[in-house]
C-alpha positions in Angstrom: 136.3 87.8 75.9 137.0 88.6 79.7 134.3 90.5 81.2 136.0 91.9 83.8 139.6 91.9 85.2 139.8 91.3 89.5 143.0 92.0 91.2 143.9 91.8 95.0 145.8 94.2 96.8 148.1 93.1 99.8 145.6 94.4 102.3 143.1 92.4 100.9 140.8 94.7 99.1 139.7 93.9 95.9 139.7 95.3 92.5 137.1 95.2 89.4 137.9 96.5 86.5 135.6 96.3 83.4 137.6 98.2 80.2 135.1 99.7 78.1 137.7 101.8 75.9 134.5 103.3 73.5 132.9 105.3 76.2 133.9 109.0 77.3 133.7 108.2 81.1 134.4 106.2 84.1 132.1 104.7 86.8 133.5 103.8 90.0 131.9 102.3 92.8 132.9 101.3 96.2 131.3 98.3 97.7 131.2 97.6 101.7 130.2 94.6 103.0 127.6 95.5 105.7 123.9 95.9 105.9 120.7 95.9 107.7 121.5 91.8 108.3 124.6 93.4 110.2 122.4 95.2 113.2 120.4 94.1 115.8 116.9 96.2 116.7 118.5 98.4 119.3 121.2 100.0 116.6 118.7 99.2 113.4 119.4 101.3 110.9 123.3 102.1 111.6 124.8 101.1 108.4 122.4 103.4 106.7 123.1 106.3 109.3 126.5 105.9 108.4 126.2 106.2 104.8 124.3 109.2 105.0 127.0 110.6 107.4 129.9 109.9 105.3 129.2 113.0 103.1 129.4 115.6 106.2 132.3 115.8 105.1 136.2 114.3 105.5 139.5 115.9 107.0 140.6 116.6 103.5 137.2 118.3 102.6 135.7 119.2 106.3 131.9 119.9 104.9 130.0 118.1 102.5 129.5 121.1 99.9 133.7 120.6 99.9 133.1 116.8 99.3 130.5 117.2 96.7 132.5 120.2 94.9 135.7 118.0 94.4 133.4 115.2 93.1 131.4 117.4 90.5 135.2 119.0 89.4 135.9 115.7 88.3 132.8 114.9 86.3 130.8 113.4 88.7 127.9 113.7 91.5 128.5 111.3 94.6 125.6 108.3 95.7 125.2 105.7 98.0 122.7 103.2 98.9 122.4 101.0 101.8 120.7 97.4 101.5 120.5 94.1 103.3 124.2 93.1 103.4 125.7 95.6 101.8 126.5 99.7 101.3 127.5 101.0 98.2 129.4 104.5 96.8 129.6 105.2 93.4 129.9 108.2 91.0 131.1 108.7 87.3 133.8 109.9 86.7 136.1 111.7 83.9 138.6 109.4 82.8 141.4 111.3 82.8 140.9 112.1 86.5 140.3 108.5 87.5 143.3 108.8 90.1 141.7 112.1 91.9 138.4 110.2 92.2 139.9 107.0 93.7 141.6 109.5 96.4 138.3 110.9 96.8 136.5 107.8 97.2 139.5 106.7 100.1 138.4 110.4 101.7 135.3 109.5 102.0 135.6 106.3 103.3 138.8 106.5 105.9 138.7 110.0 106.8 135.3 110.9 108.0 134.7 113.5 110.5 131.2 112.4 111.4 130.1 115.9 112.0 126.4 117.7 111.9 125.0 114.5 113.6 121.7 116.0 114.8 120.9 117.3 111.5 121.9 113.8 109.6 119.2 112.2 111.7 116.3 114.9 111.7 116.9 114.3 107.4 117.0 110.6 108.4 113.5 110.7 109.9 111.7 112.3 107.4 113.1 109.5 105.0 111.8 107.2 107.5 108.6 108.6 107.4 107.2 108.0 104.3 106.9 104.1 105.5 104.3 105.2 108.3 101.1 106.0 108.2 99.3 108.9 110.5 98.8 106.8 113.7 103.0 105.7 113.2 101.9 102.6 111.5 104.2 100.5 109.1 103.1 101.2 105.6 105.3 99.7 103.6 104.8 96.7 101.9 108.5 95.1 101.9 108.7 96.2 105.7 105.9 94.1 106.5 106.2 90.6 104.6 109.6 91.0 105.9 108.5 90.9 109.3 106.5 87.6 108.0 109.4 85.7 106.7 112.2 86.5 108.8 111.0 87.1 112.5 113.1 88.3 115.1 116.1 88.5 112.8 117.7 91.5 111.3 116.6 90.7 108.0 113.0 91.7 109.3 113.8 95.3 110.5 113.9 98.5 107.9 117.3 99.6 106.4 116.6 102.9 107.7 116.1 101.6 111.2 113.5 102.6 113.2 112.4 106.2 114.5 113.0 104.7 118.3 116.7 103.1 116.8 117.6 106.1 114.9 117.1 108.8 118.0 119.5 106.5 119.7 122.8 106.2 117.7 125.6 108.1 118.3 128.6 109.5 117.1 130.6 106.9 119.1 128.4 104.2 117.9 128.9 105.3 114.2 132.5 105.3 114.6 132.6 102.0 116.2 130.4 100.5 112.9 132.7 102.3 110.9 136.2 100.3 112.5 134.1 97.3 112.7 132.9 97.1 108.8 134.6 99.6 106.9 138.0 97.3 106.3 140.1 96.6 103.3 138.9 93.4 103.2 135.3 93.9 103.1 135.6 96.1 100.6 135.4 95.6 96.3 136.3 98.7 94.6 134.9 98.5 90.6 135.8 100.2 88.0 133.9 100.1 84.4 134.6 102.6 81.7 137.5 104.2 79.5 140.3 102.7 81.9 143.0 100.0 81.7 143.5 97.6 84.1 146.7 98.8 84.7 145.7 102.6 85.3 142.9 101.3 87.7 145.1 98.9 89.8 147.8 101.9 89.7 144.8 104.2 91.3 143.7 102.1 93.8 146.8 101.0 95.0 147.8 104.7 95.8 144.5 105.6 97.6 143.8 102.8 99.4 147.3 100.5 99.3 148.6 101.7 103.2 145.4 100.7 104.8 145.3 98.1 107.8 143.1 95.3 107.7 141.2 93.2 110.2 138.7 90.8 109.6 135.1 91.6 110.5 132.3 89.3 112.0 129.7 87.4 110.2 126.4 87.9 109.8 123.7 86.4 111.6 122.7 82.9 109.6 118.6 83.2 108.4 116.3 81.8 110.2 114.2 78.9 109.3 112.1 79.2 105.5 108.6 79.9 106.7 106.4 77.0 106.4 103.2 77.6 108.2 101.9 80.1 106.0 100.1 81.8 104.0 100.3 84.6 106.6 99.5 87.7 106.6 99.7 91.6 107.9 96.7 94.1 107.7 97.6 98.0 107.8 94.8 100.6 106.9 95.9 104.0 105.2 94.2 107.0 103.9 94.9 105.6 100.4 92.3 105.6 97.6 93.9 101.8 96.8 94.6 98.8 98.6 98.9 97.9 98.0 99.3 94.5 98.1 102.0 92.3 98.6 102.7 87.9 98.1 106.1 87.4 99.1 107.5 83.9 98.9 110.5 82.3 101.4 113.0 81.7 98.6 116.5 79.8 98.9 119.5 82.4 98.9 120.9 83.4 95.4 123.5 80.1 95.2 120.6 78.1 94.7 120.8 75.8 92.0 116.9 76.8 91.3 118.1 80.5 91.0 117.9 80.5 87.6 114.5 79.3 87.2 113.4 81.9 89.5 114.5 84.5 87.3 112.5 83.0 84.6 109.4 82.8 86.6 109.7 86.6 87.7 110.2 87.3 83.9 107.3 84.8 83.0 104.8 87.0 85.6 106.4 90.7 84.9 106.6 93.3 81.9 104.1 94.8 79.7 103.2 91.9 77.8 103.6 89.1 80.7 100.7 87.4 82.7 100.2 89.6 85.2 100.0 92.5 83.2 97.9 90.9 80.6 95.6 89.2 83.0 94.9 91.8 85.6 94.9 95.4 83.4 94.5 94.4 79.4 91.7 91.6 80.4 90.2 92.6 83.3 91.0 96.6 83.9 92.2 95.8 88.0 95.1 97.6 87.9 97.2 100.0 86.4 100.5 98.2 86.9 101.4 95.2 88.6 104.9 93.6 88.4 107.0 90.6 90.2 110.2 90.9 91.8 113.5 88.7 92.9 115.1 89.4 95.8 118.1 87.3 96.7 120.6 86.9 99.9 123.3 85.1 100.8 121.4 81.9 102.3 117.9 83.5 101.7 115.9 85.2 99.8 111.9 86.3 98.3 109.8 86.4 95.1 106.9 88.9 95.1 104.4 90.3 93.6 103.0 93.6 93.9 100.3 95.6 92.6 97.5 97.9 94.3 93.8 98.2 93.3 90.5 99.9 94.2 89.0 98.5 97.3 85.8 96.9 95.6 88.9 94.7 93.1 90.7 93.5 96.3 89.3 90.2 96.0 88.9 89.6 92.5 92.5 90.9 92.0 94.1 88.1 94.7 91.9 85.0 93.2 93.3 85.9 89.9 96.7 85.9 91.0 96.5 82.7 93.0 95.2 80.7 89.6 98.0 82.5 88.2 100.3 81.0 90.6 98.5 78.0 90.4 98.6 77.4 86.9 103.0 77.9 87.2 102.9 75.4 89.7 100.7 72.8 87.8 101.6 73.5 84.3 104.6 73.9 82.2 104.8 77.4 79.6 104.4 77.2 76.5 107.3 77.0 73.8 106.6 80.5 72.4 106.0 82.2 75.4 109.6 80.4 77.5 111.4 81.2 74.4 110.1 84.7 73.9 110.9 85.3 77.6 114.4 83.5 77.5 115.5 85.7 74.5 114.6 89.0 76.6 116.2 88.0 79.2 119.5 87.6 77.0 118.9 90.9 75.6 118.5 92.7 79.0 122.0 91.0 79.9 123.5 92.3 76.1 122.3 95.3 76.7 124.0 95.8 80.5 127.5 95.6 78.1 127.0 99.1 77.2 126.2 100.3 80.8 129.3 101.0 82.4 127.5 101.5 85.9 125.6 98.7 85.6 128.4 96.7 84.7 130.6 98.0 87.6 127.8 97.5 90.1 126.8 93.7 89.0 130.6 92.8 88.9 132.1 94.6 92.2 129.2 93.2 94.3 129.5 90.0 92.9 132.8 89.4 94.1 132.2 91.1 97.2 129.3 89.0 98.2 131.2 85.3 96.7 128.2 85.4 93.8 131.2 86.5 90.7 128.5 85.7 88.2 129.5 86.7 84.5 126.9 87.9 82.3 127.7 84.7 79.8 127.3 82.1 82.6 123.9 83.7 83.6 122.9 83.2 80.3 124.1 79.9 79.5 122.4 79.1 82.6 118.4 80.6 81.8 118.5 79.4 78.0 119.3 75.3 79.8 116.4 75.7 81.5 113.4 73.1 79.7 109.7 74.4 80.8 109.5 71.2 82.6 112.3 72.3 85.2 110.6 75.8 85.7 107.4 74.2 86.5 109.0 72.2 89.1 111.0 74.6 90.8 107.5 76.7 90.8 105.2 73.8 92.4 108.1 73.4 95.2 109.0 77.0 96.2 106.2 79.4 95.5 104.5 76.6 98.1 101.2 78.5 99.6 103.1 77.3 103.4 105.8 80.0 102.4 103.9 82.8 101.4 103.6 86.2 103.4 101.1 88.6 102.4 100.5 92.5 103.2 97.7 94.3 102.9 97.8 98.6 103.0 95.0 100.5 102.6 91.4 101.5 103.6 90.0 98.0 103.4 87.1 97.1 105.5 86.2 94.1 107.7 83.9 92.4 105.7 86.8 92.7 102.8 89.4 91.5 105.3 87.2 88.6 106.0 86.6 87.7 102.5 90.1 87.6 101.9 91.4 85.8 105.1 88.4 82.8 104.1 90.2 82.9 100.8 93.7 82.6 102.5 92.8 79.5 104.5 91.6 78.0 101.1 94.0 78.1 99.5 96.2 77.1 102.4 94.4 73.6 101.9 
């Protein structure tokens, strides 16, 4: 069965459409190609700006209670997030008004008035400001073992910029980001729900058919994989826990070791996989503690985070280094890579009744060049021999291209401890 249905307009932007005729609604999203990996450190944080600045309001609805009432009369509430490479739009919608929110969504994103600048960016900075600590320190986690991995690069500064970045963007500057990125071309437009591919294409066409296209720059190629690690970033906070990160320098997500990767993340996260198991069942360290997969274009990181007590700092990080350890030196077992495998399939299965989820995976798929279908991924993970996963642990979560952060009110000696630790294991 075809997952999904793309179609190309002549101005080059691109249509998803995923027919779910059982549901009662529609969810459409609007993918832009542009992220933090599009800036540079004086103008950090634009794309985000931007985003937020988009529901001021548009010509056809000049203030963003106007916007957000036109959206809500048609079934839905408006969203948007910003990442890495790209900026995403999306709301449900009713599907007998499919056509209204497609005119909508071409409001928002052609006709933009830019207005209430000043108060965009005081509301910007107090987002911004739960990643600092007191003294203006970076607290976040992410931030920092970004920083590690990918320095002097975009890809190391904060999608919401900086506070110094963020005071100095203009209106002019937005509007120049906007002509730059916000093109026909770099755009995927997804629609998942009670729709035909014909009514979608019919939608889109009208909103968005008379606009001009130009292409748009590329991003700045990664840098180098890290491989003089493990490094490592100390921030104290007034926290009672330490947060800690291990982020790996991973291949981007065309990879042929991708799918592996997702295996491993699944091998080391949920309620009943090793890290939870080891570090809170048997030993009471933490109260949650999970692995994540994040993947680029050409790049990308695996992590782990969890936070502890102070005194379980060190006790906490030599267990997850045998853990690690053991991946790289050992192949699962047959019950535990099956029982894995088959949740993974499930968690895919389960996606075909989401019609966001399904809207989102698909539209940035294509717009990215990763068109992934949901049988492929699967056909790909259940290949996979424990042997294979193994290997593609020993030689990518390699201690030379690890990053590590450390947040909280740690103490010298525990710093120390922990750095002796480090060069250990750094062999």
């Amino acid at each position: 069965m075809t997952e999904y249905f793309k179609d190309t307009l002549a101005n080059g932007l691109r249509l998803v459409t995923v027919e779910m005729p059982h549901l009662h609604s529609v969810e459409m999203v609007c993918h832009v190609g542009v992220g933090g990996r599009h800036e540079r450190s004086a103008n950090a944080g634009i794309s985000h700006f931007l985003e937020h600045m988009l529901f001021r309001g548009t010509r056809d609805y000049p203030t963003g209670m106007a916007l957000e009432t036109a959206f809500e009369a048609l079934g839905g509430t408006a969203n948007a997030a910003t990442d890495g490479e790209t900026t995403c739009y999306h709301s449900r919608l009713h599907p007998d008004h499919v056509a209204e929110g497609a005119t909508l969504f071409a409001s928002l994103l052609r006709r933009t008035l830019l207005s209430d600048i000043d108060i965009e960016r005081r509301i910007i900075l107090e987002e911004a400001l739960e990643d600092f600590n007191e003294a203006g320190e970076e607290i976040n986690p992410d931030n920092l073992t970004c920083n590690l991995l990918w320095p002097d690069h975009p890809l190391s500064l904060p999608t919401v910029g900086t506070h110094v970045s963020v005071q100095k963007i203009t209106c002019e500057d937005l509007q120049q980001h906007l002509d730059t990125w916000y093109r026909p071309g770099n755009i995927v437009v997804a629609i998942a729900g009670r729709i035909t591919r014909d009514e979608a294409l019919a939608a889109v066409e009208a909103a968005f058919g008379d606009w001009q296209d130009h292409p748009v720059p590329t991003a700045l190629p990664a840098p180098p994989p890290l491989n003089n690690g493990p490094l490592s970033v100390w921030t104290r906070d007034a926290s009672s826990q330490i947060h800690l990160q291990l982020a790996f320098h991973v291949p981007g997500r065309n990879d042929p070791r991708t799918p592996a990767l997702r295996l491993l993340r699944r091998i080391l996260s949920g309620s009943s996989a090793r890290l939870m198991v080891r570090l809170r069942e048997q030993l009471g360290l933490t109260y949650h503690a999970e692995a994540n997969l994040g993947l680029y274009d050409d790049c990308g990181v695996f992590s782990i985070d969890l936070a502890v007590a102070p005194v379980s700092l060190m006790q906490a990080l030599q267990e997850v280094l045998l853990m690690l350890e053991d991946l790289r030196s050992n192949p699962a077992g047959e019950d535990e890579l099956q029982r894995v495998m088959r949740a993974f399939v499930y968690e895919q299965e389960f996606s075909l009744d989401q019609a966001d989820t399904r809207a989102g995976r698909f539209g940035w798929g294509e717009l990215v060049g990763y068109p992934l279908t949901l049988a492929e991924e699967c056909r790909q993970v259940q290949a996979l021999t424990a042997a294979q996963v193994r290997d593609v642990a020993a030689e990518l979560l390699d201690p030379k291209a690890l990053a590590l952060a450390f947040v909280g009110p740690f103490n010298t000696r525990q710093r120390n401890a922990v750095e002796k630790l480090l060069a250990g294991y750094r062999g």
